[in-house]
LUMKOLVEX-88168 format. One line per 10 residues: number of its first residue (from 1); their letters; for each residue x, y, z of C-alpha. Coordinates in Angstrom, 2 decimals. Layout:
// residues N
NUM) A) X/Y/Z ~ ... $
//
This chain:
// residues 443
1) XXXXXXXXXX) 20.07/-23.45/14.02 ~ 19.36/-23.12/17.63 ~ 16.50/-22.10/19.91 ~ 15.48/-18.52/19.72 ~ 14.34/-17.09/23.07 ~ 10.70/-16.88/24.59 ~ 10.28/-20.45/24.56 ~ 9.71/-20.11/20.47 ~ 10.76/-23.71/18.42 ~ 13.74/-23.84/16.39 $
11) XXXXXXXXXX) 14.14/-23.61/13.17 ~ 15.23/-26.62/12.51 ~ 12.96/-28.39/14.86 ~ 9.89/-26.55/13.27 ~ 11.30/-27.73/9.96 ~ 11.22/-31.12/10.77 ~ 7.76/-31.07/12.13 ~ 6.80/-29.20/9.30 ~ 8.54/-31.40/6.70 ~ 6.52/-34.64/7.03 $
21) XXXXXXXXXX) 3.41/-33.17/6.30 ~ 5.10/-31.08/2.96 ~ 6.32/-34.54/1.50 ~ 2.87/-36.07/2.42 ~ 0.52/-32.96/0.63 ~ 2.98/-31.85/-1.56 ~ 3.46/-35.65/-3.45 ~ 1.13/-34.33/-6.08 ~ 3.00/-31.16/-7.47 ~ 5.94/-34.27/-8.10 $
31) XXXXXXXXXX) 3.68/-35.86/-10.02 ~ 2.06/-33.42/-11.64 ~ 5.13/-33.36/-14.38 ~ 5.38/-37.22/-14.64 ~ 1.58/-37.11/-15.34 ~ 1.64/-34.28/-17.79 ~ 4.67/-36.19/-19.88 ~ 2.82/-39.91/-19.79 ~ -0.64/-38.29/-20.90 ~ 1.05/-35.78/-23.47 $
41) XXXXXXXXXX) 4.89/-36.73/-23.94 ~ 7.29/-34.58/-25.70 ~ 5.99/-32.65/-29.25 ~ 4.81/-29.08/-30.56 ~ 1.87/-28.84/-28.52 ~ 3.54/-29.24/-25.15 ~ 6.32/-26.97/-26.24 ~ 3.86/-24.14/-27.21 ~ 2.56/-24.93/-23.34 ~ 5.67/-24.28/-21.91 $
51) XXXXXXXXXX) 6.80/-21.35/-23.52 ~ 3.52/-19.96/-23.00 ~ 3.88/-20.96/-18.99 ~ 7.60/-19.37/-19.00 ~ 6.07/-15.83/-20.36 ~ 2.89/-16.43/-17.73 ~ 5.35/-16.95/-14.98 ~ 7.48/-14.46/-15.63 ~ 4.46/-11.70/-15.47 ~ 3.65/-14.13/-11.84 $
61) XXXXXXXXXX) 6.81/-12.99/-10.38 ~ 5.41/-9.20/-11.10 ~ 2.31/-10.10/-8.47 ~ 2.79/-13.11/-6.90 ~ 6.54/-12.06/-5.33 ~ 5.07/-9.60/-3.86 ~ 4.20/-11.55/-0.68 ~ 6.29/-15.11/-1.23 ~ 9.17/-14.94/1.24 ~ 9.01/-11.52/1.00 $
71) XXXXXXXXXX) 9.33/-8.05/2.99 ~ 6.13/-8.76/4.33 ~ 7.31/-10.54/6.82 ~ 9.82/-8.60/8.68 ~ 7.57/-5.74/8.28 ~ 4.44/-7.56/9.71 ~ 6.82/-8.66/13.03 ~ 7.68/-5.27/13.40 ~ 4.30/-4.09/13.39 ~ 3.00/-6.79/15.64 $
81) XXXXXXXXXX) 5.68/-5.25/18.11 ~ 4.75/-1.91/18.06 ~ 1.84/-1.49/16.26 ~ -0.59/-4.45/16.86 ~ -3.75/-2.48/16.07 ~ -3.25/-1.51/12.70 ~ -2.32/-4.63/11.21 ~ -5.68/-5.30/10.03 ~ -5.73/-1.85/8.21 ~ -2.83/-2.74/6.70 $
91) XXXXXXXXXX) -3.72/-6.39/5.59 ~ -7.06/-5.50/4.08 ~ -5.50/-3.02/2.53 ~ -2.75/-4.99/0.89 ~ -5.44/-7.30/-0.26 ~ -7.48/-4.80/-1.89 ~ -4.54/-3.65/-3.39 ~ -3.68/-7.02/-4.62 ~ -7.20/-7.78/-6.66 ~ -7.13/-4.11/-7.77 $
101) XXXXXXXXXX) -3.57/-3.87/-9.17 ~ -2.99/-7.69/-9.85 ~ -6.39/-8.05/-11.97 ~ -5.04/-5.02/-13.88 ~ -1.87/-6.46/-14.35 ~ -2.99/-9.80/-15.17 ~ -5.25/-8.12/-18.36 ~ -1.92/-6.17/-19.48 ~ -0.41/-9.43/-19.61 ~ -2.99/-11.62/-21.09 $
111) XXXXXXXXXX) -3.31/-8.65/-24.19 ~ 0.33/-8.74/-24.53 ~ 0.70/-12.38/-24.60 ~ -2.23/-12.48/-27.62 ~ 0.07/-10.18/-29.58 ~ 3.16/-12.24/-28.99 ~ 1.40/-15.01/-29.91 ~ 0.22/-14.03/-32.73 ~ 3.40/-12.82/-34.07 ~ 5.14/-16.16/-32.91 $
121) XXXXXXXXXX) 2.67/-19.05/-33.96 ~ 0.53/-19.54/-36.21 ~ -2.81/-22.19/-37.18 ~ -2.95/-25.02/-34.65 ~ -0.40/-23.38/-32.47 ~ -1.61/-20.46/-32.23 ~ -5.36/-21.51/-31.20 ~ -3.95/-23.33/-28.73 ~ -1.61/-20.62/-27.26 ~ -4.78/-18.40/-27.24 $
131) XXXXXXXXXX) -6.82/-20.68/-25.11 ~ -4.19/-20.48/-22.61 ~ -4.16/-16.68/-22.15 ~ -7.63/-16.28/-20.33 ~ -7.20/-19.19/-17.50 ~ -3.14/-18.37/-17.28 ~ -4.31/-14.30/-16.73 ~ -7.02/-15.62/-13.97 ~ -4.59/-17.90/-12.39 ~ -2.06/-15.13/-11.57 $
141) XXXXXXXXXX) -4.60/-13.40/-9.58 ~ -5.58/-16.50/-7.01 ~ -1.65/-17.39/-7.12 ~ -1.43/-13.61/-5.72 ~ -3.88/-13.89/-3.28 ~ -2.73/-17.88/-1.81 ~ 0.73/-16.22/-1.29 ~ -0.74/-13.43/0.47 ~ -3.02/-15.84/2.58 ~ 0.67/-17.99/2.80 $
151) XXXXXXXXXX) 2.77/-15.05/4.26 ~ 0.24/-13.70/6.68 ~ 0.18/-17.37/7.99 ~ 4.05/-17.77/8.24 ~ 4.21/-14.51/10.26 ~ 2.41/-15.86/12.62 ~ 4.49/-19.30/12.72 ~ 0.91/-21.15/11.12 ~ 3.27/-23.28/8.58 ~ 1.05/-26.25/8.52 $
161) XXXXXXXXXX) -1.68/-25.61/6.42 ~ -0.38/-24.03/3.97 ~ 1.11/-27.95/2.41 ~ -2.99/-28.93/3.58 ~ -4.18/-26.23/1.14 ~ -1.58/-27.41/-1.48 ~ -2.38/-30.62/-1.52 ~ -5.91/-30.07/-2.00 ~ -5.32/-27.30/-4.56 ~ -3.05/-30.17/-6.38 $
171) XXXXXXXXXX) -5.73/-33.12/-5.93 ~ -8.04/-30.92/-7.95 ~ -6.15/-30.11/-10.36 ~ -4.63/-33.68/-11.40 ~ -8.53/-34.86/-11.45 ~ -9.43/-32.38/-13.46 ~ -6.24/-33.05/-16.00 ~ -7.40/-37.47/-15.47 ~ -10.83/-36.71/-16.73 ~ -9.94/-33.95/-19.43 $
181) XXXXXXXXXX) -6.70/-34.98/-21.15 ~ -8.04/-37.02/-23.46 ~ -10.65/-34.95/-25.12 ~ -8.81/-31.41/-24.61 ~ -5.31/-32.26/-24.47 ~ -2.66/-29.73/-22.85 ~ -5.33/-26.72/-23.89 ~ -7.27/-27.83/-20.23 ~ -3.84/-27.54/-18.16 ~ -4.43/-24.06/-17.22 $
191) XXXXXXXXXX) -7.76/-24.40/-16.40 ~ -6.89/-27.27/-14.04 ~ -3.98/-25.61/-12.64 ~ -6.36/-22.62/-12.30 ~ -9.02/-24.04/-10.42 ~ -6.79/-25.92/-7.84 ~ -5.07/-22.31/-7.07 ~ -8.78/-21.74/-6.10 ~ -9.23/-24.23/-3.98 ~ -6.20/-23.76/-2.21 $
201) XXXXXXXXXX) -6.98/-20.02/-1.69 ~ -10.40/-20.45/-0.02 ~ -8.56/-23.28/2.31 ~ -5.66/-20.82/3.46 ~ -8.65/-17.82/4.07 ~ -10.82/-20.16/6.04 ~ -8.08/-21.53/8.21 ~ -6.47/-17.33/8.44 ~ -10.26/-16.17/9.36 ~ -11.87/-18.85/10.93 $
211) XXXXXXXXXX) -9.47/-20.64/13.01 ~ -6.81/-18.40/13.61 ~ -9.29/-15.26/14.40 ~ -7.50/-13.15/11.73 ~ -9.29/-9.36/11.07 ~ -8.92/-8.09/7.10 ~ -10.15/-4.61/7.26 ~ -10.79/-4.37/3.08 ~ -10.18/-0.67/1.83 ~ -8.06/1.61/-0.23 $
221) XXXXXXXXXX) -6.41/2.93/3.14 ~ -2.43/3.39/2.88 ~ -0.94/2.98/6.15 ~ 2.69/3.90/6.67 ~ 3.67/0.34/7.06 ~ 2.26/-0.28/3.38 ~ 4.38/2.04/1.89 ~ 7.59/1.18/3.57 ~ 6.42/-2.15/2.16 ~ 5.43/-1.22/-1.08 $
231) XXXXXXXXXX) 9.37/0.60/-1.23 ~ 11.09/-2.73/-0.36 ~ 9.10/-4.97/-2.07 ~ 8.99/-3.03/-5.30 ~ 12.87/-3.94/-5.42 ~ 12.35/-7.87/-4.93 ~ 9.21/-7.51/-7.59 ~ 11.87/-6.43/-10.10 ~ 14.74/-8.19/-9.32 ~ 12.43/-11.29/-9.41 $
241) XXXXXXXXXX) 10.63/-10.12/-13.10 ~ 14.60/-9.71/-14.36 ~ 15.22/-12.91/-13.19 ~ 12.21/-14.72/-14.42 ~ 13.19/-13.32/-18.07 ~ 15.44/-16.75/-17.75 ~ 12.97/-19.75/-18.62 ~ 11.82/-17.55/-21.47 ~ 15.05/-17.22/-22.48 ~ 16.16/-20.71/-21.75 $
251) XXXXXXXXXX) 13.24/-21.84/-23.73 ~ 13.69/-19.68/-27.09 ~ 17.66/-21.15/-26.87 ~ 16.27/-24.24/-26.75 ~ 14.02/-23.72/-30.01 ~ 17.40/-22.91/-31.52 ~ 19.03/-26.03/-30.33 ~ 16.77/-27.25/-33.16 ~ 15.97/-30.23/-31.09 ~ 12.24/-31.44/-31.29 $
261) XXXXXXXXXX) 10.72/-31.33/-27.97 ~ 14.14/-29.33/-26.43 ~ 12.23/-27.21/-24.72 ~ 9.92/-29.97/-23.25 ~ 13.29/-32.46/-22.14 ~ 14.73/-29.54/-20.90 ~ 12.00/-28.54/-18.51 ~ 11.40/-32.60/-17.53 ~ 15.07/-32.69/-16.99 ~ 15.02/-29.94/-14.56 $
271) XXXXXXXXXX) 11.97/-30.55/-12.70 ~ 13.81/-33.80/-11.73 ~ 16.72/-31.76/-10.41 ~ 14.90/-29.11/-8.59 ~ 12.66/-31.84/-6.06 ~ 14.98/-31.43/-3.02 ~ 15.19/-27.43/-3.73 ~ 11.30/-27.37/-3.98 ~ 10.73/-29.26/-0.74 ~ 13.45/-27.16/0.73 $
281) XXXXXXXXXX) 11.74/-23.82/-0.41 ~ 8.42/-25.15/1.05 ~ 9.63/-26.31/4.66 ~ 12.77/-24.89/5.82 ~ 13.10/-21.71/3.83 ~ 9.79/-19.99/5.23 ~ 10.29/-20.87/8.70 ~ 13.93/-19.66/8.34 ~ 12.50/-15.98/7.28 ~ 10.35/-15.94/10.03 $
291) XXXXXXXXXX) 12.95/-16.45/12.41 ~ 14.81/-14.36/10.98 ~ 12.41/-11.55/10.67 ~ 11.78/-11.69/14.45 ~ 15.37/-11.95/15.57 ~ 16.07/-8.73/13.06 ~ 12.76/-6.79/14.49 ~ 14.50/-7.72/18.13 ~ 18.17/-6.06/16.74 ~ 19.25/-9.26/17.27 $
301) XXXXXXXXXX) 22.12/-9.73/14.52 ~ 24.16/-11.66/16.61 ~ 21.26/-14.62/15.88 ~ 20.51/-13.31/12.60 ~ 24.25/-14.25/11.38 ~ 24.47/-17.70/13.61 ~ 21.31/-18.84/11.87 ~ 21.82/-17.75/8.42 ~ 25.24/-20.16/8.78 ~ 24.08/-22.53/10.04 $
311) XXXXXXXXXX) 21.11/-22.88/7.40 ~ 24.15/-22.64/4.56 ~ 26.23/-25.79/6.18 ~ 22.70/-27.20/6.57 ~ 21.34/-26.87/3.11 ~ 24.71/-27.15/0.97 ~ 25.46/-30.35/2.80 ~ 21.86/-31.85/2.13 ~ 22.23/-30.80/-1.45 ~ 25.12/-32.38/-2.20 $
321) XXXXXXXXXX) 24.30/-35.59/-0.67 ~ 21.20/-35.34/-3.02 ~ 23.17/-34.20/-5.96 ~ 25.25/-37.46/-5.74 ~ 22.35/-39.62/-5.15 ~ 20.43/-38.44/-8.29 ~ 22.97/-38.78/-10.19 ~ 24.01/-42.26/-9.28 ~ 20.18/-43.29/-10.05 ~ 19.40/-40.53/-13.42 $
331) XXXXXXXXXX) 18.96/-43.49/-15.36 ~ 16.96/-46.08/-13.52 ~ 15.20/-43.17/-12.12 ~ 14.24/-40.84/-15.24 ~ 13.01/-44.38/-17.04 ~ 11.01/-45.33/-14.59 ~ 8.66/-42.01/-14.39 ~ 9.21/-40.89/-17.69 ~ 9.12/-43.82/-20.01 ~ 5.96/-44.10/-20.54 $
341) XXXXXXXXXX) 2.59/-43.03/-22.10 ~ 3.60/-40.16/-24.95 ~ 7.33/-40.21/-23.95 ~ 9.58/-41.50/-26.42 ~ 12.72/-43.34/-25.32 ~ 15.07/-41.41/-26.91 ~ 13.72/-38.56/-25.50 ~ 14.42/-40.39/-22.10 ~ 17.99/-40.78/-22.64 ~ 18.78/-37.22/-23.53 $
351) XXXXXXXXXX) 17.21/-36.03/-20.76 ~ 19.58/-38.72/-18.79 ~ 22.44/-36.99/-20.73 ~ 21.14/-33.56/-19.54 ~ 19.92/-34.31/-15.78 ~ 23.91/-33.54/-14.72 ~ 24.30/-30.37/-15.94 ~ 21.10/-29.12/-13.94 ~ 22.57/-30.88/-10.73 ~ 26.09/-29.05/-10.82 $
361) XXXXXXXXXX) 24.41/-25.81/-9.55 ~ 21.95/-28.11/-7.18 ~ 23.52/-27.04/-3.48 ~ 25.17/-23.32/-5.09 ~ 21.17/-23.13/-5.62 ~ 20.02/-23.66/-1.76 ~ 22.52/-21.54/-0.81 ~ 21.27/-18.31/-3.16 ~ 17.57/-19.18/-1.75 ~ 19.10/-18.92/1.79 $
371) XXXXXXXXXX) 20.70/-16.07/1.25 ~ 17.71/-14.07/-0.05 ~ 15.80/-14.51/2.88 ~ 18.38/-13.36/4.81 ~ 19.00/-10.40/2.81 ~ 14.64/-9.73/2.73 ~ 15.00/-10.67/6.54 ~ 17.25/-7.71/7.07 ~ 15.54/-5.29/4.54 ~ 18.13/-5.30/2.28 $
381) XXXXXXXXXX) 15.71/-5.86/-0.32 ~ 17.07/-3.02/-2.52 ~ 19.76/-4.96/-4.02 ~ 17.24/-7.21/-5.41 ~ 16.99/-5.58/-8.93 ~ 20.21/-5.23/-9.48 ~ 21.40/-9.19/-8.48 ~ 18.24/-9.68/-10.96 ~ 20.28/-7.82/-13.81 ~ 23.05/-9.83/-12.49 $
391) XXXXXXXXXX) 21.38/-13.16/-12.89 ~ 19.62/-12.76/-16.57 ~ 22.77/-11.44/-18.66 ~ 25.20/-13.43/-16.99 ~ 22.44/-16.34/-18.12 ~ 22.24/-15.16/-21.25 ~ 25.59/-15.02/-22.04 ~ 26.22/-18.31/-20.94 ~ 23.63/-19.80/-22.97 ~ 25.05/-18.42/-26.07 $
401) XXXXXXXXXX) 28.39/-19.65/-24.95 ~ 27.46/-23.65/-24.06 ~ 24.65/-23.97/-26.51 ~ 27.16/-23.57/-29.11 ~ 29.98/-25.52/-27.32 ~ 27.34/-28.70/-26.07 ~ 24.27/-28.25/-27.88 ~ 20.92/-28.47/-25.31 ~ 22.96/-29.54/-22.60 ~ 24.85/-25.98/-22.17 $
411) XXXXXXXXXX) 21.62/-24.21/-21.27 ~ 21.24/-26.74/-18.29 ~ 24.96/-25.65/-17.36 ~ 23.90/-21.70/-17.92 ~ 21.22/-22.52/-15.45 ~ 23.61/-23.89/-13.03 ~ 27.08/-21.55/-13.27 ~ 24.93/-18.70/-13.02 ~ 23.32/-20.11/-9.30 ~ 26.78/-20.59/-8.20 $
421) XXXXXXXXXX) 27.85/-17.43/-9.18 ~ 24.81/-15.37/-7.58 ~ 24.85/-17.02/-4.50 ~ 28.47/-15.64/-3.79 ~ 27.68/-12.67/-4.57 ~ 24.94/-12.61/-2.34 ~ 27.10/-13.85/0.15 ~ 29.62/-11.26/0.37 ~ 26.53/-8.70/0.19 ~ 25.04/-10.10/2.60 $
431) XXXXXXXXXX) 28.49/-9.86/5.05 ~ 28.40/-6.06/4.01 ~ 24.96/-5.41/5.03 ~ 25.32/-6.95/8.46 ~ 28.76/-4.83/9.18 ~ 26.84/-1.42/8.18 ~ 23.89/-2.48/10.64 ~ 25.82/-3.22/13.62 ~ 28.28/-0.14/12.81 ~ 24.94/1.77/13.57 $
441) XXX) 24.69/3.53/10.33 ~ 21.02/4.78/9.13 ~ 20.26/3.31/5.96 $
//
């Protein structure tokens, strides 16, 4: 990953400036699961919370993924290029747009969860899934508007205060859980999570506004720019609602596993294997895109292609080391933030038996989140819906397959074959693209 011209950092030197400051502000969100198993452990309550936060976050990728590594950016470094005047029409706009469409979106959702819920649970359950709807439906809209807030910021090259806003948003929302847990239980998790998305909004607009001089010019206007975006992104919006059908899915296999608490292990299991991916995602991967987006908005593919290696070598060789690492320490490791509080130890050691089967598709992981910023880089966003489609019924198939062969564990391997297999895909997509830019075709 190598200097880009004009005197603008590297990627991977802005990574590593970056990446200090993401482990320092970002320790809470790693916590944030230890805490939620030693104050609740593993039963039907927490499993009603995370099937509940798998539907909530699949209607999040329907708002949020509009602006999260998304074709925002290229299209914002375009019109900074030619266009530099409008771009506060077209960023008020997109924020009006956002509270207008993603408040509407968020009631749809919260009225369709009710129903589901009612159909699904029933007495204790149920009261409890219902107190989740209002905060979960709220929390989509601030989650829109940080990752709006997050995007403009990254277009700019402003990465460091988005881990700042974070890790206040996250210090909120564990004191909230501390002083809560014990007399409302997992009920209050939404509301915590809730208000630090909040928190970390109003830090990301003051710093956007106030220090960085940033016009919004609110309104209903509809610049060209916002429809081209609005075409692209409407692609990655449903490729990434396909895709987030999986944890729903994962999680109902998992209540047919017939394993008390599955669903619960499952998720603790995997949040231990996805820490290197999520500090990945959070430093390198949204400087990468806005390299990327600048070198593309330049018709520079010659750097587009040297960087989008590199990254791969980069990330698949870091994920590998980690994937041997974690699995050399599973046990000590899992025991020592796990075992305690609520948590059981048996429910410990199957979620030691399980932690390999999420690391197997560890590094074919970085490499599919690589590859879709390259491919939203280069406004091939398009083939997002239909590598979506690709993703959830290959899942699903391979769920039914390994839950039946290995019980719980096969819907950790689903997770994992299917990573491997998109990110090849993507690959040889991604090749394609490149050779019907530079042949000079219109597309």
């Amino acid at each position: 990953m190598v200097a880009t011209q004009g005197g603008k950092k590297s990627v991977l030197r802005t990574t590593l400036v970056i990446l200090p400051a993401q482990i320092v502000f970002r320790v809470g969100e790693a916590i944030l699961p230890l805490l939620l198993a030693f104050w609740f452990g593993r039963n039907h309550a927490t499993d009603v919370y995370y099937f509940a936060w798998a539907i909530f976050a699949l209607a999040g990728s329907l708002v949020f993924s509009a602006f999260q590594d998304s074709a925002l950016i290229p299209i914002l470094a375009e019109e900074r290029m030619a266009r530099k005047n409008e771009v506060p029409q077209l960023t008020g706009s997109l924020l009006t747009y956002t509270w207008v469409l993603g408040g509407a979106v968020a009631m749809l959702v919260g009225a369709l969860a009710m129903g589901w819920f009612a159909y699904r649970y029933t007495g204790a359950d149920y009261s409890l899934a219902k107190a989740m709807v209002m905060p979960f439906s709220f929390y989509l809209v601030a989650m829109a508007t940080r990752t709006f807030f997050c995007a403009i910021l990254a277009s700019l090259h402003h990465f460091m205060v988005q881990p700042v806003a974070s890790g206040a948003g996250m210090l909120v929302n564990i004191t909230i859980l501390a002083i809560t847990h014990t007399r409302f239980g997992v009920s209050f998790v939404p509301v915590a999570a809730l208000a630090g998305e909040v928190v970390a909004c109003l830090v990301l607009a003051w710093f956007a506004i106030r220090i960085v001089g940033m016009r919004i010019n609110l309104g209903f206007s509809r610049p060209p720019a916002l429809v081209r975006f609005a075409k692209l992104v409407s692609a990655e919006v449903g490729g990434n609602a396909v895709t987030r059908i999986n944890p729903v899915v994962d999680q109902l296999m998992a209540g047919l596993s017939l394993v008390v608490g599955g669903g619960t292990m499952l998720r603790y299991s995997g949040d231990i294997a996805s820490l290197p991916t999520s500090l990945l995602q959070a430093s390198l991967l949204p400087v990468l895109l806005s390299h990327l987006a600048d070198d593309f908005a330049a018709n520079d593919l010659q750097s587009v292609r040297r960087t989008v290696t590199r990254a791969l070598a980069a990330v698949m060789g870091l994920l590998v080391a980690m994937t041997v690492i974690l699995y050399v320490v599973r046990a000590p490791l899992l025991r020592l933030v796990y075992l305690r509080g609520q948590m059981d130890a048996a429910g410990v050691d199957r979620m030691i038996h399980i932690l390999p089967y999420h690391l197997v598709g560890l590094a074919p992981f970085g490499a599919l989140l690589v590859l879709a910023r390259a491919h939203v880089a280069v406004k091939n966003s398009p083939i997002m819906l239909s590598m979506g489609i690709f993703n959830t019924a290959s899942n699903a198939l391979f769920n039914v397959v390994l839950l039946e062969a290995i019980g719980l564990e096969g819907i950790a391997l689903s997770t994992s074959c299917v990573q491997a297999a998109v990110a090849v895909v993507f690959w040889f997509r991604f090749e394609s693209r490149l050779r019907v830019l530079q042949s000079g075709v219109q597309i």
